[in-house]
C-alpha positions as CSV (number, residue, x, y, z in Angstrom):
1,X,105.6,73.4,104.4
2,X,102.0,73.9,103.4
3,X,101.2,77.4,102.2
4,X,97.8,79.0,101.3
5,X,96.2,82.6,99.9
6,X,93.0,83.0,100.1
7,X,91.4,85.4,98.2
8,X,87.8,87.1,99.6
9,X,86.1,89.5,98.6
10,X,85.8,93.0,100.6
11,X,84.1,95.2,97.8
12,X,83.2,95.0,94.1
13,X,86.4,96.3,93.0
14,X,88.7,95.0,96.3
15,X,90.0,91.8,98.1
16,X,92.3,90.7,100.9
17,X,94.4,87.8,100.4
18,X,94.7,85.8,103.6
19,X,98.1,83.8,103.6
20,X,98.3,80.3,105.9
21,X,101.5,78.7,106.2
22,X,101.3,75.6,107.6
23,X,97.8,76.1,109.3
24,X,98.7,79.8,111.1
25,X,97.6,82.6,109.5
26,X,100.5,85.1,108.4
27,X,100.3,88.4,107.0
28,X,97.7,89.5,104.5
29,X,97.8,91.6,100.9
30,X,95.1,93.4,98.7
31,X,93.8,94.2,95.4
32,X,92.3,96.9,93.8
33,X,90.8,96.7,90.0
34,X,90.3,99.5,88.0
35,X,88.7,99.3,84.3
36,X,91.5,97.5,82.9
37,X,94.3,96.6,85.6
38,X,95.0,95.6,89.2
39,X,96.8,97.2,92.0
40,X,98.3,95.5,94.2
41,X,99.3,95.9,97.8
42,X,101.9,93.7,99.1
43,X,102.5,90.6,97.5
44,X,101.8,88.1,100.3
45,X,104.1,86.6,102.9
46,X,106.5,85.0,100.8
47,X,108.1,83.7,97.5
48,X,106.0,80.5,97.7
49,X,102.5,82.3,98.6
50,X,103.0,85.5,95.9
51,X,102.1,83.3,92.3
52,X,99.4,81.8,94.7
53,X,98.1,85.4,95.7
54,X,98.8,86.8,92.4
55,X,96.8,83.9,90.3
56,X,94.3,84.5,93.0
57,X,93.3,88.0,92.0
58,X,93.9,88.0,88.6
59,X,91.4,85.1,88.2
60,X,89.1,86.8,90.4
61,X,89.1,90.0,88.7
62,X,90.0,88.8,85.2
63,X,92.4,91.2,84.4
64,X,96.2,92.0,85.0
65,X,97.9,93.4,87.4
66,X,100.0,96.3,86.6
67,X,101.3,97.7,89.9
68,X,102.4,96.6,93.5
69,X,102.5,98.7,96.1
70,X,104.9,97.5,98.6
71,X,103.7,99.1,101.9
72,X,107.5,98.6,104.2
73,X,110.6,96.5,104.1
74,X,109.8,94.0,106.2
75,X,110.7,90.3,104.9
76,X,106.5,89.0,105.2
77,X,105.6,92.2,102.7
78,X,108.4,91.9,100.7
79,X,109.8,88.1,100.1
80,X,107.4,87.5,97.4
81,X,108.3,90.3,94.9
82,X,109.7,88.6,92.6
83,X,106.5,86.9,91.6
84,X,105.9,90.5,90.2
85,X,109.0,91.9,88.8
86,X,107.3,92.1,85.8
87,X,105.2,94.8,87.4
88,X,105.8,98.0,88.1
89,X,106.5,98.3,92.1
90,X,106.0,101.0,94.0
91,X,106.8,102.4,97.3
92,X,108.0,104.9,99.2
93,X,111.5,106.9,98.3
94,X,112.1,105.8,102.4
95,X,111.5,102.1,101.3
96,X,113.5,102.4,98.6
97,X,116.5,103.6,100.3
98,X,116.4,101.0,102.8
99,X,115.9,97.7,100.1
100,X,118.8,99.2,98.1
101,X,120.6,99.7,101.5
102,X,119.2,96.4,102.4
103,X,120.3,94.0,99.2
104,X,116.6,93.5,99.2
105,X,115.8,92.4,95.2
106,X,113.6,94.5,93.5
107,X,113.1,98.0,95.2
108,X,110.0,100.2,94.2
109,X,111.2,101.5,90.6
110,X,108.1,104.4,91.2
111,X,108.5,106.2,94.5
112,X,106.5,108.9,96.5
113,X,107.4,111.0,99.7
114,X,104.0,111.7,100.8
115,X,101.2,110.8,98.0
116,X,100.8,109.0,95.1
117,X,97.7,108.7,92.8
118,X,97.1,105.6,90.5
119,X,93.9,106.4,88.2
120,X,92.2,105.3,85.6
121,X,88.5,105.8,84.0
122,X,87.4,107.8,87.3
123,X,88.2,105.3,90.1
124,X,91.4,106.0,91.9
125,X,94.1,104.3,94.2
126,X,95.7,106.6,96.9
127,X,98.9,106.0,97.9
128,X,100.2,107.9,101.2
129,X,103.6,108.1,103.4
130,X,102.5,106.7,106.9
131,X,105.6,106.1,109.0
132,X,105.0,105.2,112.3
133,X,105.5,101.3,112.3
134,X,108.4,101.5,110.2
135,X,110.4,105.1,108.1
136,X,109.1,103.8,105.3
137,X,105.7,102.9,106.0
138,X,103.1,103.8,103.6
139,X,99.3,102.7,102.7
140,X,96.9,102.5,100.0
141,X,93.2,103.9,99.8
142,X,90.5,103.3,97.7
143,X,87.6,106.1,98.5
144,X,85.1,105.4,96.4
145,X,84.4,102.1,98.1
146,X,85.4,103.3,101.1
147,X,88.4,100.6,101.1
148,X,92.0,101.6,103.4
149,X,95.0,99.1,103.3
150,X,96.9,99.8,106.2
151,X,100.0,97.2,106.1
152,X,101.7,97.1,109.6
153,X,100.0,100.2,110.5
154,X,97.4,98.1,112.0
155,X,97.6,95.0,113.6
156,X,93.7,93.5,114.0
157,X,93.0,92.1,116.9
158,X,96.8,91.2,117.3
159,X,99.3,92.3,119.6
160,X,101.2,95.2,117.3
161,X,104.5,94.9,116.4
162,X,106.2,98.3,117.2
163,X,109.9,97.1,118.0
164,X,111.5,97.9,114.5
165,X,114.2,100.3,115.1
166,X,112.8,103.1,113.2
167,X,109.0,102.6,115.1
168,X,108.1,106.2,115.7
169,X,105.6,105.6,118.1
170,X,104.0,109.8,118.0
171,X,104.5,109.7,114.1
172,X,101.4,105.8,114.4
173,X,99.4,107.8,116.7
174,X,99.2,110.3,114.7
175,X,98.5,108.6,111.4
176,X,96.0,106.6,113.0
177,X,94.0,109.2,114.6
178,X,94.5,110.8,110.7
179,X,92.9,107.7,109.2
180,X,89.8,107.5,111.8
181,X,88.9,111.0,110.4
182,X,88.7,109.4,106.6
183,X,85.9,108.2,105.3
184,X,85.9,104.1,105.4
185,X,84.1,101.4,106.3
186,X,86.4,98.2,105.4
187,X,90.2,98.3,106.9
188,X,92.5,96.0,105.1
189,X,95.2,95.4,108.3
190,X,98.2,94.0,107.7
191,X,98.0,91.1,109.9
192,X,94.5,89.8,111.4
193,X,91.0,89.6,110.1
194,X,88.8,92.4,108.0
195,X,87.3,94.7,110.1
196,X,86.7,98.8,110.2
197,X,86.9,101.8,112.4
198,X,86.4,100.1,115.7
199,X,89.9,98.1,115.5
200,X,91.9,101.2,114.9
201,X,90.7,102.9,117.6
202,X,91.4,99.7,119.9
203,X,95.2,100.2,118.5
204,X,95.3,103.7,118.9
205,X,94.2,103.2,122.9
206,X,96.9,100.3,123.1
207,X,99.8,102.9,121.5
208,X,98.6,105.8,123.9
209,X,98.8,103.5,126.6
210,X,102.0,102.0,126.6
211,X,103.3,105.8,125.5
212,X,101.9,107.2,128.6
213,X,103.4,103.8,130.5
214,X,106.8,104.3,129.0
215,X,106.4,108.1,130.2
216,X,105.8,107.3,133.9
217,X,108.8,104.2,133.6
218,X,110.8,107.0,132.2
219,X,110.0,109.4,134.6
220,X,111.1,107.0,137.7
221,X,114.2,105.9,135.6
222,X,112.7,102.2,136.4
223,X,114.4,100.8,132.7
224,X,112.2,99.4,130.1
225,X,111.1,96.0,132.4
226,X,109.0,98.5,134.5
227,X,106.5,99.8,131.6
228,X,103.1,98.3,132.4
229,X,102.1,96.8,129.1
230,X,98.0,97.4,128.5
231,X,96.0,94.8,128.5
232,X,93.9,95.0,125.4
233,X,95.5,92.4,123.4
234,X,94.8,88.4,124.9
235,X,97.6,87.0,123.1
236,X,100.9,88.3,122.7
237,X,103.8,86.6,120.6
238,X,106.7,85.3,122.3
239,X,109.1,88.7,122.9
240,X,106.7,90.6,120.5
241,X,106.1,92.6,124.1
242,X,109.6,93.1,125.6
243,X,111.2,94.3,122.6
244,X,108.4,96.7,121.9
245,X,108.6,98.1,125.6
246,X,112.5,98.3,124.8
247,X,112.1,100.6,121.8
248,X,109.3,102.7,123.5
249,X,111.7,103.1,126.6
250,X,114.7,103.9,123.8
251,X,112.2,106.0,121.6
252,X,111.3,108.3,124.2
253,X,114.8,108.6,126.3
254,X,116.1,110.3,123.4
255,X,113.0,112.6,123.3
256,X,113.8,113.0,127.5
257,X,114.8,116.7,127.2
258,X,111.6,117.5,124.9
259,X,109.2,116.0,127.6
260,X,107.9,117.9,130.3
261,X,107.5,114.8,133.4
């Protein structure tokens, strides 16, 4: 198996690691450096790309890095922990709960519930409690260069993964429509290339979609194989769609007394 981080630069002070195993791209992690330490957000896709990823910034930025922010429990953002244990990882108390419920190794020792602020010599790294693609979903922003790591929240130019069973599919829309009102200009996604404002909102119409689809399946009682999936995304990854369409269908039965058809 070949695997690959690439490190490029977004700002002065931030990066997006690009991990490749065996030629396809995989999920992607970032960097932050403040005066005399790094913060970093997810540690790549796995235990073979994290000292890759991690040499990677620390050579780029010449310092060391003190935190990881672990943005969800999924095996691609958390497999390569380990590479940082001697860091001090932080997450969500939702992410927490899960890794320990989990047997995942090394569960965020520092946890938040809705905001968490890493500072140093004036420059700061916000941490906030997303939800939406997973309970535990959180992300890290960097205002003053105008820098938002969204992990899983946003899927660039990629068919969205939003079949986890605790996908609140209300609690995305709303935290994307929350970030368009931020001020940024470089989106860190957590899978797919760099790019800003313009790929959220392409999300955001792809989640409202398939919510109003699901609606109109529900409505007819047709089952989940009747939701009309949008057709934003060119590619979708084998199953990625059906079990999406099964949770939205799942998601919103149990909301079916709450919805006015």
């Amino acid at each position: 198996m070949s695997v690959e981080c690439h490190i490029k630069e977004t700002t002065d002070r931030t990066v997006i690691g690009k991990t490749v195993i065996n030629g396809e791209r995989d999920s992607n992690a970032g960097a932050v450096a403040l005066d005399t330490f790094i913060v970093a957000v997810d540690p790549s896709s796995t235990a073979d790309s994290a000292p890759i990823f991690r040499r990677g910034i620390e050579e780029h930025f010449k310092l060391p890095t003190k935190y990881l922010h672990v943005t969800h429990y999924h095996g691609d953002h958390t497999k390569g922990i380990g590479a940082f244990r001697d860091t001090v990882v932080v997450g969500t108390s939702q992410l927490h709960q899960q890794m320990t419920r989990g047997g995942v190794p090394y569960p965020p020792e520092l946890t938040f519930t809705d905001k968490l602020i890493i500072e140093e010599g004036g420059h700061r790294v916000e941490l906030h409690y997303g939800g939406g693609h997973t309970a535990c979903s959180s992300i890290a922003y960097y205002p003053e260069e105008r820098v938002i790591f969204l992990g899983d929240l946003l899927f660039a130019d990629e068919f969205p993964w939003a079949g986890d069973p605790s996908c609140d599919p209300d609690q995305w829309i709303a935290f994307l429509e929350e970030t368009l009102r931020l001020d940024i200009i470089h989106v860190v996604p957590g899978h797919g290339p760099l790019c800003g404002k313009e790929e959220v909102r392409r999300q955001l119409r792809f989640l409202k979609e398939l919510r109003l689809n699901t609606l109109k399946a529900l409505e007819m009682d047709a089952g989940a194989a009747a939701i009309e999936m949008p057709t934003i995304y060119e590619e979708v990854p084998e199953s990625r769609d059906t079990r999406t369409a099964r949770h939205f269908y799942d998601f919103y039965s149990n909301k079916k007394d709450m919805i006015m058809f």
